[in-house]
Z-matrix of the N, CA and C atoms (Angstrom, degrees):
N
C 1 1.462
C 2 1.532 1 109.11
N 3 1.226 2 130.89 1 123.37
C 4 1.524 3 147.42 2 159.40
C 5 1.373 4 107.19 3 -60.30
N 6 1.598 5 107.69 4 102.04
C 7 1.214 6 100.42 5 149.09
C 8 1.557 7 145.20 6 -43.59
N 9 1.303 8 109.94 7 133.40
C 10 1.343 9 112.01 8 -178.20
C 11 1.268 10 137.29 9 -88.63
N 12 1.581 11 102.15 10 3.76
C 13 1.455 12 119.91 11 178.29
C 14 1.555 13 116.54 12 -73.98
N 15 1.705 14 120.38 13 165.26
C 16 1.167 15 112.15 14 -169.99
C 17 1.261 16 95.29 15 -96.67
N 18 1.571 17 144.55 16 159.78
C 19 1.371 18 152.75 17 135.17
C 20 1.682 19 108.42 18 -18.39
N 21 1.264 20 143.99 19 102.78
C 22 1.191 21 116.07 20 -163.64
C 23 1.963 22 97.66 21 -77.62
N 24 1.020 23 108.72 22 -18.46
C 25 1.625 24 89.37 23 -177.67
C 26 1.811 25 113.69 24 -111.31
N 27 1.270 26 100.73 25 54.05
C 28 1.391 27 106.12 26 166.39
C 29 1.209 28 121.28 27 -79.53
N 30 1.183 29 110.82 28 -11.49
C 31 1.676 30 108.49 29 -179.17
C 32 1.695 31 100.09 30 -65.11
N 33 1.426 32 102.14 31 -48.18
C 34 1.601 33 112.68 32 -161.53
C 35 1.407 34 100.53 33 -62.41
N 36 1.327 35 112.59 34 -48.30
C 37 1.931 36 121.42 35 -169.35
C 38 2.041 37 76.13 36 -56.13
N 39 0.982 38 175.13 37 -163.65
C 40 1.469 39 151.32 38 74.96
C 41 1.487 40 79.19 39 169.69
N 42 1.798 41 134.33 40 -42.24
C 43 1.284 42 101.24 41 -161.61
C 44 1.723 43 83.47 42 -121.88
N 45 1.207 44 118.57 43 -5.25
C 46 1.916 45 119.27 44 143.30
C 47 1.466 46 116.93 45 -43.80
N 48 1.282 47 130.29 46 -32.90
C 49 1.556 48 145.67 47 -174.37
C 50 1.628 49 104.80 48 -93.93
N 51 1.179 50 135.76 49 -41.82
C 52 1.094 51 146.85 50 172.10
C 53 1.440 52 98.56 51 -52.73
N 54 1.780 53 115.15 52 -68.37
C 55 1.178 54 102.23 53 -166.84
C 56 1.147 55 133.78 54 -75.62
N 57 1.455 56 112.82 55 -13.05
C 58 1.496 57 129.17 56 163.32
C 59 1.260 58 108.16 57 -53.62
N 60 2.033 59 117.32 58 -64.68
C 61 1.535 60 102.72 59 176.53
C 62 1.019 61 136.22 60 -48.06
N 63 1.409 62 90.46 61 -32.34
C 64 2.096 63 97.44 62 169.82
C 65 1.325 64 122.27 63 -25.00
N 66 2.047 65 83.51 64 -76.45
C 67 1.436 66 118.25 65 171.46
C 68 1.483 67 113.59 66 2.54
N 69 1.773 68 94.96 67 -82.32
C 70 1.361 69 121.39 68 -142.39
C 71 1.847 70 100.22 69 -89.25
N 72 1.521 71 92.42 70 5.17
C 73 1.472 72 88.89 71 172.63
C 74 1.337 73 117.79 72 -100.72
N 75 1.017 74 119.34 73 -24.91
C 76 1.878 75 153.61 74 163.72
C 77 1.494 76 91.69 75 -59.55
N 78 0.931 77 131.57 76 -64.63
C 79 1.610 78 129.16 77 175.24
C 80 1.393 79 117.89 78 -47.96
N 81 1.517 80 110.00 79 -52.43
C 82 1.449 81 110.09 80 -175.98
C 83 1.832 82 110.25 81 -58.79
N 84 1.633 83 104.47 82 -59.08
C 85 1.584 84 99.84 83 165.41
C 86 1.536 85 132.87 84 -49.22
N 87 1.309 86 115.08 85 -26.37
C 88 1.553 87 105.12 86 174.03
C 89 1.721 88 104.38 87 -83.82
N 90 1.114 89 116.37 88 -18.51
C 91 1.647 90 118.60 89 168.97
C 92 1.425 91 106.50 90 -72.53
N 93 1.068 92 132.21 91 -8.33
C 94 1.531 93 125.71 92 178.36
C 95 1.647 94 112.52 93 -110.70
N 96 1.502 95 98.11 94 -19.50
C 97 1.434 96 103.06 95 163.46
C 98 1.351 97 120.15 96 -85.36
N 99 1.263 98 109.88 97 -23.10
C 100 1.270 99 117.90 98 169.11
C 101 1.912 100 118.73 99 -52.78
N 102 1.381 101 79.00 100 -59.79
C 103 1.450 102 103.38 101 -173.36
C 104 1.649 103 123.11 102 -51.02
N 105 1.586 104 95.05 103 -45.06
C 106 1.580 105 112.11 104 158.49
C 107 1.260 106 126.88 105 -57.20
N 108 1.411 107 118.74 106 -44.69
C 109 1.474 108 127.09 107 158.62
C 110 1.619 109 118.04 108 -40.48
N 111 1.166 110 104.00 109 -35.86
C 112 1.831 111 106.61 110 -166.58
C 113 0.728 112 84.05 111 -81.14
N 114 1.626 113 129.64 112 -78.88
C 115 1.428 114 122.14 113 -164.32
C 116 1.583 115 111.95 114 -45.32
N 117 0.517 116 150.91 115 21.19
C 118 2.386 117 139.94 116 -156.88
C 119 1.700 118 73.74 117 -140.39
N 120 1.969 119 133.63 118 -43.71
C 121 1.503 120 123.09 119 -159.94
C 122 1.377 121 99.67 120 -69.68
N 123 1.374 122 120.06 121 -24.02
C 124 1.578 123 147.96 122 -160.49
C 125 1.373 124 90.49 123 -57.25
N 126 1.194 125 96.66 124 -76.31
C 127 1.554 126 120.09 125 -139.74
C 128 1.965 127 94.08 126 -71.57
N 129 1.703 128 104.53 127 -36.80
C 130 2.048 129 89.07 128 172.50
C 131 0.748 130 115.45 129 -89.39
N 132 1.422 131 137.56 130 -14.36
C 133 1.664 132 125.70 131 167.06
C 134 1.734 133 99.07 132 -60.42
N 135 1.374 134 129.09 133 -36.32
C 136 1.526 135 115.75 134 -177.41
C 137 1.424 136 91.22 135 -76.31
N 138 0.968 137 140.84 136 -43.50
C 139 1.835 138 114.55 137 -174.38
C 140 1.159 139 85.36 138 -69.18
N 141 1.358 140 148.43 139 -73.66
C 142 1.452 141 117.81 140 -140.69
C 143 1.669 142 111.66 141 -72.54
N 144 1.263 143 130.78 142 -29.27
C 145 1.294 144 122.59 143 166.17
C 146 1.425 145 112.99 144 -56.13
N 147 1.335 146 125.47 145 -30.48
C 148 1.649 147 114.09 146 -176.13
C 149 1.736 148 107.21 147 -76.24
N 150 1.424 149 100.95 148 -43.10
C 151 1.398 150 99.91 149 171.39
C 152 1.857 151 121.94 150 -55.23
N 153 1.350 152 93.46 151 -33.91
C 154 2.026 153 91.92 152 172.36
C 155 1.437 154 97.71 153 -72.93
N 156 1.584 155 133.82 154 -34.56
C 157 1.519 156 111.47 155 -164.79
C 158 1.451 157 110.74 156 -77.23
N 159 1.386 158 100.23 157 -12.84
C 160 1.954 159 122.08 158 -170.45
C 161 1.863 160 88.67 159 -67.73
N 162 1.005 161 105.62 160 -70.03
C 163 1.390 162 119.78 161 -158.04
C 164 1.727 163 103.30 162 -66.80
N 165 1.285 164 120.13 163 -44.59
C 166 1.517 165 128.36 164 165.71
C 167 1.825 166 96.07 165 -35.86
N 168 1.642 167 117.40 166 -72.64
C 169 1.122 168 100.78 167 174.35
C 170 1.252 169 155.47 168 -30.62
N 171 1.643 170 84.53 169 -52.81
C 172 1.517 171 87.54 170 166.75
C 173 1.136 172 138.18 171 -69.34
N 174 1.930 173 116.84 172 -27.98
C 175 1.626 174 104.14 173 151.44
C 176 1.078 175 123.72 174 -64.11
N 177 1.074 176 149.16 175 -10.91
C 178 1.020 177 128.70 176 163.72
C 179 1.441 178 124.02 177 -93.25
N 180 1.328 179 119.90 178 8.59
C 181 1.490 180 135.63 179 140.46
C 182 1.092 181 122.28 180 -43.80
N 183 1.836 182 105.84 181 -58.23
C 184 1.551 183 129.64 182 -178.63
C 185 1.445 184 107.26 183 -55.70
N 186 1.224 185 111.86 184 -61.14
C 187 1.524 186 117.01 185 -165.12
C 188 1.892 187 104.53 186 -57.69
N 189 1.787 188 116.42 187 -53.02
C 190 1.315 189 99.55 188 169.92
C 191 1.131 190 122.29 189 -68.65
N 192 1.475 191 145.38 190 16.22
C 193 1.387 192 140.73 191 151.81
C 194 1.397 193 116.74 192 -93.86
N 195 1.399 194 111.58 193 -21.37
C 196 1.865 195 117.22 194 173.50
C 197 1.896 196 78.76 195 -79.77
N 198 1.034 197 123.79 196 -62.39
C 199 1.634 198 101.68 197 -168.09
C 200 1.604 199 139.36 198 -62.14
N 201 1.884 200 93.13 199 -16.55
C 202 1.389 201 100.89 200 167.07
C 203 1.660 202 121.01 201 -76.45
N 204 1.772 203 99.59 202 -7.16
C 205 1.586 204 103.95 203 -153.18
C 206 1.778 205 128.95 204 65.77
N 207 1.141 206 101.91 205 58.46
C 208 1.062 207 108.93 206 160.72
C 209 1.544 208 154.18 207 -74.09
N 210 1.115 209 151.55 208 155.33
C 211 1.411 210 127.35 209 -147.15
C 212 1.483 211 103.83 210 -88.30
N 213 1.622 212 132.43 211 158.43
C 214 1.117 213 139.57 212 -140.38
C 215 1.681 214 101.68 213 -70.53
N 216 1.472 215 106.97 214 -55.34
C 217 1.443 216 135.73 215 165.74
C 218 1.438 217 107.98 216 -35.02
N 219 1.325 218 115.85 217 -70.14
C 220 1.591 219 112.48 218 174.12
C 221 1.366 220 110.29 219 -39.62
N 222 1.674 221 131.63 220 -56.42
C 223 1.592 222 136.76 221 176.15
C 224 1.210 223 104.29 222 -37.24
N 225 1.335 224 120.35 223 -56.45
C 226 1.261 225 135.43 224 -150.08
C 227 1.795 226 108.23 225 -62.18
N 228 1.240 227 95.12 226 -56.97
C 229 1.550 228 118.10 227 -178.56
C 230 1.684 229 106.77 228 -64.05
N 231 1.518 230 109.41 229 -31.90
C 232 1.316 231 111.19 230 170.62
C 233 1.373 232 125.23 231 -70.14
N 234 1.483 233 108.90 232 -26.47
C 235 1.423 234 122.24 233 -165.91
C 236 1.672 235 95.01 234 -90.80
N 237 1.392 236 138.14 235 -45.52
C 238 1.041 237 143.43 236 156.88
C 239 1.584 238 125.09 237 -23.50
N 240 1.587 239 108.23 238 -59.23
C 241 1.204 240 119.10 239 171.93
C 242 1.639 241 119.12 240 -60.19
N 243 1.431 242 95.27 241 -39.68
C 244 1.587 243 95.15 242 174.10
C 245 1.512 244 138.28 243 -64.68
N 246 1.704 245 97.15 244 -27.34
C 247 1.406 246 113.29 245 151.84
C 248 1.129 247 129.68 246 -31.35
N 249 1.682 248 122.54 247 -48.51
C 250 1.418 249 144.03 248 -102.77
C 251 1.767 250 83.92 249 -132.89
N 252 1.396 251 110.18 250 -26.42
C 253 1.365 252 122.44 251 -152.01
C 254 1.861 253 86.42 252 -112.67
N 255 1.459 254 95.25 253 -53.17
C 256 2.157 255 80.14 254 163.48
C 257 1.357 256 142.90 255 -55.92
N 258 0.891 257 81.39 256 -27.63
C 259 1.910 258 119.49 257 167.95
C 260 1.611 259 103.69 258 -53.16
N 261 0.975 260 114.80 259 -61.96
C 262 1.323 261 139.32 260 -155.37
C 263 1.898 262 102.86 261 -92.08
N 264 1.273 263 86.22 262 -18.57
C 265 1.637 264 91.99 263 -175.70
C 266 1.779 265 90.72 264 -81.58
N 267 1.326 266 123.02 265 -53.77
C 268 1.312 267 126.93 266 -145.48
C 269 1.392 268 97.56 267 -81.20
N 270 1.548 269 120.85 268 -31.52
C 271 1.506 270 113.07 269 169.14
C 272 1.436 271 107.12 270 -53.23
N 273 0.979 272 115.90 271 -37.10
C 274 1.988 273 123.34 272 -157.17
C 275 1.596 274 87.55 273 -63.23
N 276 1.302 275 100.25 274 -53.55
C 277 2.061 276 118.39 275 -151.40
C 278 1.939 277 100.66 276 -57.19
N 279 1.626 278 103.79 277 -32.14
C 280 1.465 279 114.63 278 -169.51
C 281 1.521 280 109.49 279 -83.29
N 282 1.314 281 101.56 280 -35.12
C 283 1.787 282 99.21 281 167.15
C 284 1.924 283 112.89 282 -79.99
N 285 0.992 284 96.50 283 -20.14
C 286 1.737 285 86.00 284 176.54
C 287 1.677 286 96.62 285 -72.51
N 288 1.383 287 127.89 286 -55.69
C 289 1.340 288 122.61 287 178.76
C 290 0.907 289 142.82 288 -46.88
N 291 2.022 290 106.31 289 -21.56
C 292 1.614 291 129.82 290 -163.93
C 293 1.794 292 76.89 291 -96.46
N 294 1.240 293 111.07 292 -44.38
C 295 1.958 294 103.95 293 -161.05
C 296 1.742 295 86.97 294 -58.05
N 297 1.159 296 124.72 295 -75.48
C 298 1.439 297 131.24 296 -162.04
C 299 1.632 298 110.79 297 -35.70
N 300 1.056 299 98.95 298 -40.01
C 301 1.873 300 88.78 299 173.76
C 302 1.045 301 104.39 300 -85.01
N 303 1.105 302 129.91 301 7.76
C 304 1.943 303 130.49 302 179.57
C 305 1.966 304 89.55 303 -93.66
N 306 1.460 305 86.27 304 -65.65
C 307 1.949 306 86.82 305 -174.10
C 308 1.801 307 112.88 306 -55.65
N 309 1.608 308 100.43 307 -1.29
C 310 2.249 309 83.49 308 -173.67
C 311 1.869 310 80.04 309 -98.38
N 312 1.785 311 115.40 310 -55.61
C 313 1.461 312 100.83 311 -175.29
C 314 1.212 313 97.28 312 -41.75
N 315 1.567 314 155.94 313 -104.56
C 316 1.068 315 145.77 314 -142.10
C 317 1.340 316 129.17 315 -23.71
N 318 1.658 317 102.10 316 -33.59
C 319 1.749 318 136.07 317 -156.95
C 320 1.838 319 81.43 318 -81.01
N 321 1.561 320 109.06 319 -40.92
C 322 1.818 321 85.49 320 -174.75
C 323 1.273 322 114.88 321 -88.96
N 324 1.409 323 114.02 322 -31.92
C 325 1.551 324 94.19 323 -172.13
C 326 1.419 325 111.74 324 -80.17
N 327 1.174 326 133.64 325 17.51
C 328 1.258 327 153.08 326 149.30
C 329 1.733 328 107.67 327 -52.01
N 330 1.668 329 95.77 328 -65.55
C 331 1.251 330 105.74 329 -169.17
C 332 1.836 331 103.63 330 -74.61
N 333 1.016 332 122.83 331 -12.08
C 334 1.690 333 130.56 332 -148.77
C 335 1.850 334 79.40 333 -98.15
N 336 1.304 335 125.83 334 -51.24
C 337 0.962 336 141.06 335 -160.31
C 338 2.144 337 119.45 336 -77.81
N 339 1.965 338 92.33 337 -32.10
C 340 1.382 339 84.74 338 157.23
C 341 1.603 340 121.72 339 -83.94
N 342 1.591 341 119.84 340 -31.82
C 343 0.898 342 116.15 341 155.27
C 344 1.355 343 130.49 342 -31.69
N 345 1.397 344 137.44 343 -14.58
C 346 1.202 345 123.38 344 -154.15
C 347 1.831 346 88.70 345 -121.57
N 348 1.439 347 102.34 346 -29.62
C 349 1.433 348 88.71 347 172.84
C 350 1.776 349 125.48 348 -83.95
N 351 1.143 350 94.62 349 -12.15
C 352 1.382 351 117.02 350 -178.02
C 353 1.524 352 91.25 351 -77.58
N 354 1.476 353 147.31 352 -33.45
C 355 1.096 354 141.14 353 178.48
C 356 2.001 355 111.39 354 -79.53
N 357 1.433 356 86.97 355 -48.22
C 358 1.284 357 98.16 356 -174.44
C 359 2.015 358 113.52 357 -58.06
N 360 2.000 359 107.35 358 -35.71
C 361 1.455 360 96.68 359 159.38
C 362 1.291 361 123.87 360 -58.17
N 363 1.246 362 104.49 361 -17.57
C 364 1.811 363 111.53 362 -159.51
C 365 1.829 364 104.44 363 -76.69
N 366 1.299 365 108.99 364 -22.87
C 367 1.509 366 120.24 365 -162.72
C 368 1.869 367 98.17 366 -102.22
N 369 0.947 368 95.17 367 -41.83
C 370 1.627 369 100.80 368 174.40
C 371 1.787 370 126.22 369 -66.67
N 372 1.569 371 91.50 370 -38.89
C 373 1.791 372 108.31 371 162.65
C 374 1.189 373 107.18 372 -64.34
N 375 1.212 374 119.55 373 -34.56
C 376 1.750 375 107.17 374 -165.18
C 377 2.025 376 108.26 375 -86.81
N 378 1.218 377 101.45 376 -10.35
C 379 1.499 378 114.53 377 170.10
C 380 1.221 379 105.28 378 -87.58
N 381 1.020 380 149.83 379 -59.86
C 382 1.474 381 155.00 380 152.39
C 383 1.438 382 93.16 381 -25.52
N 384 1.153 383 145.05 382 -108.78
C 385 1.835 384 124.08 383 -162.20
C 386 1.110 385 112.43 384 -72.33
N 387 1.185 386 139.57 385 39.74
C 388 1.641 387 147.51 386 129.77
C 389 1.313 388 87.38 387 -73.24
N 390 1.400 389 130.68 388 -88.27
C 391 1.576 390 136.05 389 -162.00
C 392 1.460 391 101.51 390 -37.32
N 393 1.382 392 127.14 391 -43.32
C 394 1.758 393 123.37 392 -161.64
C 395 1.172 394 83.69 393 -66.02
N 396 1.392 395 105.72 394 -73.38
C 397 2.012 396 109.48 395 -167.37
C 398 1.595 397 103.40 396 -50.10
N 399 1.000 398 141.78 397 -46.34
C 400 1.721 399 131.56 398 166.20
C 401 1.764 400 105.29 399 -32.94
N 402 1.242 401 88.99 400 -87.42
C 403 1.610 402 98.41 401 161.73
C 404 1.879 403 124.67 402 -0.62
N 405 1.759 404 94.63 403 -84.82
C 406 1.502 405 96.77 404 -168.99
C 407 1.247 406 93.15 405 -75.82
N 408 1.743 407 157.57 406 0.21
C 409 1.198 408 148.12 407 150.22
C 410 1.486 409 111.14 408 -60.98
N 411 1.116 410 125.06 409 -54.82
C 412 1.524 411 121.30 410 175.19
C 413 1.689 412 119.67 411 -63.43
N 414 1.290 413 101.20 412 -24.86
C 415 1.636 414 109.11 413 -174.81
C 416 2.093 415 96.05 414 -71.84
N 417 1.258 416 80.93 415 -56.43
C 418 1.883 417 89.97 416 171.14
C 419 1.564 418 121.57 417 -46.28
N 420 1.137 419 127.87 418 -44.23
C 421 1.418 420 138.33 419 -168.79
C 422 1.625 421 87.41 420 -57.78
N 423 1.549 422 98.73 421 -74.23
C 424 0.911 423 118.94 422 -151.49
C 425 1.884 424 117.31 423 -56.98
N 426 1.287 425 109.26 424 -33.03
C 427 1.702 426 129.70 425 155.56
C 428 1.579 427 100.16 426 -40.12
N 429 1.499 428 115.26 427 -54.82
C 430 1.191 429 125.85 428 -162.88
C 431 1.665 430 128.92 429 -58.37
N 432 1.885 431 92.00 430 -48.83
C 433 1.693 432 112.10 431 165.06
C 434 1.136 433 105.92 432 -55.67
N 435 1.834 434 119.52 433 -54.36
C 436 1.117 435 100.42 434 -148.43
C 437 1.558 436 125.41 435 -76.32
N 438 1.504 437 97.99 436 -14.14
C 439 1.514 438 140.31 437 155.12
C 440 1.928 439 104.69 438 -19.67
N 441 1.404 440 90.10 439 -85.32
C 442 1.191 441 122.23 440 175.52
C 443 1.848 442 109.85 441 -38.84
N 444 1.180 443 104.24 442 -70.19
C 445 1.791 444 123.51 443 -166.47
C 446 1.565 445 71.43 444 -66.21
N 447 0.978 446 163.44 445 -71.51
C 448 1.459 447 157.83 446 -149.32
C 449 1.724 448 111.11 447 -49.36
N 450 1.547 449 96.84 448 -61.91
C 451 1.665 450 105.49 449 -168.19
C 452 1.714 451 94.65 450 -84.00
N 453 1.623 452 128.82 451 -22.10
C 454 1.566 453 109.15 452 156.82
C 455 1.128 454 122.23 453 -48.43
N 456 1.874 455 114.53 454 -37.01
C 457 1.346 456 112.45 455 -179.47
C 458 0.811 457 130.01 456 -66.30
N 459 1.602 458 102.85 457 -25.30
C 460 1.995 459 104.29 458 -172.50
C 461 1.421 460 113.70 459 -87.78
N 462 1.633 461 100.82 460 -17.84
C 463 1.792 462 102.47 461 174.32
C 464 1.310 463 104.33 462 -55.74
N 465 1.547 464 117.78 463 -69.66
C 466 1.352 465 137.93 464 -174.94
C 467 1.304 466 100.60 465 -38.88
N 468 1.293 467 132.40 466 -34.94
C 469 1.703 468 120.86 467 -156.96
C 470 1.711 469 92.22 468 -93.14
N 471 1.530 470 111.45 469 -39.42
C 472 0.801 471 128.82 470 -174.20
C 473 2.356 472 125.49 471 -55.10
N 474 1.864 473 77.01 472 -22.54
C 475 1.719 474 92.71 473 -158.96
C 476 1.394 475 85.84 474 -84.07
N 477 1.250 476 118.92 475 -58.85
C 478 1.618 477 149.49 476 166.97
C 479 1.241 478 112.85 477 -7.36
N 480 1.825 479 104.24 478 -67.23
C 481 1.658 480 99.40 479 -178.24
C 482 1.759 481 112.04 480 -78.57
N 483 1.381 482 110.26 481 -13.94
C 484 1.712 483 107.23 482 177.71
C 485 1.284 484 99.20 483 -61.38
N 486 1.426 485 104.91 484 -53.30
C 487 1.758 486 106.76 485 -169.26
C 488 1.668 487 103.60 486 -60.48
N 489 0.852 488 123.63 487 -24.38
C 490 1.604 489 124.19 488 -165.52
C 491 1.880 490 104.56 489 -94.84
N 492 1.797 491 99.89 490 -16.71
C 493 1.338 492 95.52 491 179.79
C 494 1.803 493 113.90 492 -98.93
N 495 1.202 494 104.27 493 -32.13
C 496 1.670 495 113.18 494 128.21
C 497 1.251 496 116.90 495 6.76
N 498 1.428 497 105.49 496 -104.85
C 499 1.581 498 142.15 497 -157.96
C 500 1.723 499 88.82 498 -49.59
N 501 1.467 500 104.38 499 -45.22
C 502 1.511 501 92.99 500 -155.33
C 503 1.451 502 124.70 501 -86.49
N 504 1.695 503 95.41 502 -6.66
C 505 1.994 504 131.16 503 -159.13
C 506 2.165 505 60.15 504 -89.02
N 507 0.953 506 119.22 505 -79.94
C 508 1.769 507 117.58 506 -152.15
C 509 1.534 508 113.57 507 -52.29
N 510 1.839 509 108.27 508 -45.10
C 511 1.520 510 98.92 509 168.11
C 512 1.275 511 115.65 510 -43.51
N 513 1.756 512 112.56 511 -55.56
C 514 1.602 513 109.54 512 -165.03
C 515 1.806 514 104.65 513 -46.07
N 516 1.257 515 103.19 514 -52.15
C 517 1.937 516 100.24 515 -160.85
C 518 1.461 517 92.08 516 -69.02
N 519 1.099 518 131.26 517 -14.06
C 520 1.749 519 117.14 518 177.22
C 521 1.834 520 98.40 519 -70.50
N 522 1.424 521 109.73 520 -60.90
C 523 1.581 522 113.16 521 -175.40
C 524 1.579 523 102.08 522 -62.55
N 525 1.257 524 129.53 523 14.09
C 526 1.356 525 111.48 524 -162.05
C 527 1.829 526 94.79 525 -123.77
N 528 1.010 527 108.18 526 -41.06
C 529 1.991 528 118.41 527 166.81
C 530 1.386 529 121.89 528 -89.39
């Protein structure tokens, strides 16, 4: 027989589930922020690597024009540009560094965030076998009464027919003398 009683703390198991879904919804968004972050670290490490292979070139532009002997002015204008291109390197180098502390913050509340659902199953499981053990305690009681109200019955049914076998053991010797 299924007990018919309510869980008395279902309300709580109810806002234990809430906060878990929360949880794991808070998780899913910092995983997508996460995810966006990598990709955005992606994308300036390729500008700044194209800009080092840009600039790699060009020394070695420089050097075959210092080896062809080239005119002072040409160096000059070369050496200028290369500036222009370091310049441009170190902006690149500062956004890969600014993204990377963007992608590790992301990297924790990622981690801050499975933690919390990983806590939040932990609090919700432990309500769940409270309820079982509630459960097979109420299923038991209740085995137990009916147990009980059972073997009252059988006394009673039991007292009933003595008395009734009685009555009928005394009629006979009345009809019998």
């Amino acid at each position: 027989m299924t007990p018919s009683l309510n869980y008395p703390l279902e309300q709580l198991m109810t806002i234990k589930k809430n906060r878990f879904d929360q949880a794991v919804k808070i998780l899913e968004e910092k995983k997508a922020l996460l995810d966006k972050a990598t990709a955005k670290l992606y994308d300036v490490t390729r500008e700044r690597d194209e800009v080092l292979t840009h600039k790699k070139a060009k020394l070695d532009q420089l050097r075959n024009e210092l080896d062809a002997g080239t005119t002072t002015d040409k160096i000059q204008q070369m050496k200028v540009y290369l500036k222009v291109v370091d310049t441009k390197l170190l902006e690149k180098e500062k956004k890969v560094i600014e993204q990377k502390k963007i992608v590790e913050a992301a990297q924790k509340q990622v981690d801050l965030a499975t933690e919390e659902v990983f806590q939040r199953k932990k609090d919700l499981e432990k309500l769940e076998m409270h309820k079982t053990q509630w459960q097979k305690e109420v299923q038991y009681a209740t085995e137990q009464k009916e147990a009980v109200e059972q073997d009252d019955q059988g006394s009673a049914t039991y007292a009933l027919r003595k008395k009734e076998a009685e009555l009928r053991k005394k009629e006979r010797k009345k009809h019998d003398h």
